[in-house]
C-alpha positions as CSV (number, residue, x, y, z in Angstrom):
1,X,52.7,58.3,-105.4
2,X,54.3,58.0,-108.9
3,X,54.1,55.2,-111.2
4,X,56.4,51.9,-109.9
5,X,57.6,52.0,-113.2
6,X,58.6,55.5,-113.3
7,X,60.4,55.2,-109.6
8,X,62.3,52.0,-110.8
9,X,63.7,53.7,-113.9
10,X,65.0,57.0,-111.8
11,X,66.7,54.0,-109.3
12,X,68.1,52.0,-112.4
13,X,69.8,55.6,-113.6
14,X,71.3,56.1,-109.6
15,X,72.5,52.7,-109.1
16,X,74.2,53.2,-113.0
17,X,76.0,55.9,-111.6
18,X,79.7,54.5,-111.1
19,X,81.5,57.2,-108.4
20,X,80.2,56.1,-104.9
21,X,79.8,59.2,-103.5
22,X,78.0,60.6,-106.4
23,X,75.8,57.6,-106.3
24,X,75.2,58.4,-102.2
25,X,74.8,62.4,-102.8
26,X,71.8,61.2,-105.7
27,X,70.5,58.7,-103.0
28,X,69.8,60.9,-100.2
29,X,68.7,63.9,-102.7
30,X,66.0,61.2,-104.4
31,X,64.8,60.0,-100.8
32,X,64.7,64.3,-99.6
33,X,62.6,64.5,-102.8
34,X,60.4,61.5,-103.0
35,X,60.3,60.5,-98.8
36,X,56.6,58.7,-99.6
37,X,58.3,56.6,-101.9
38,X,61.4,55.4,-100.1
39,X,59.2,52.0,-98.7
40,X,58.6,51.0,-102.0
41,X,61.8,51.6,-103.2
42,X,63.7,49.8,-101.1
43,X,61.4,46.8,-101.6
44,X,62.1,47.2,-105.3
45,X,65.5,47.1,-104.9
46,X,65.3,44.0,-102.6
47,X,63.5,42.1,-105.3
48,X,65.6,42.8,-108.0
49,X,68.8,42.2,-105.7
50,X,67.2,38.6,-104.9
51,X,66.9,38.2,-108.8
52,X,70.7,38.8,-109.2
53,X,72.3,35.4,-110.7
54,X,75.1,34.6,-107.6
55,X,78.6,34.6,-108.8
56,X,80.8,31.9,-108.3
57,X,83.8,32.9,-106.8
């Protein structure tokens, strides 16, 4: 496995990306590439998802 910064850069750059589907096709070609990596991944984005300040609406 890579380095957990090197994975959560590469996910900063995908979720950056503003079309959807472009975002999706990047997502599933990432996870095909990198399928040892897709556990930690996903807890990474949990984390910093739960770090996210909550908007008032």
């Amino acid at each position: 496995m890579r380095d957990t910064e090197t994975i959560e850069t590469e996910l900063m750059e995908i979720s950056a990306i503003a079309d959807d589907s472009l975002k999706l096709e990047r997502i599933i070609e990432w996870c095909a590439t990198h399928p040892d990596e897709v556990p930690l991944a996903v807890h990474l984005l949990m984390g910093i998802k739960s770090k996210l300040p909550i908007e008032n609406a």
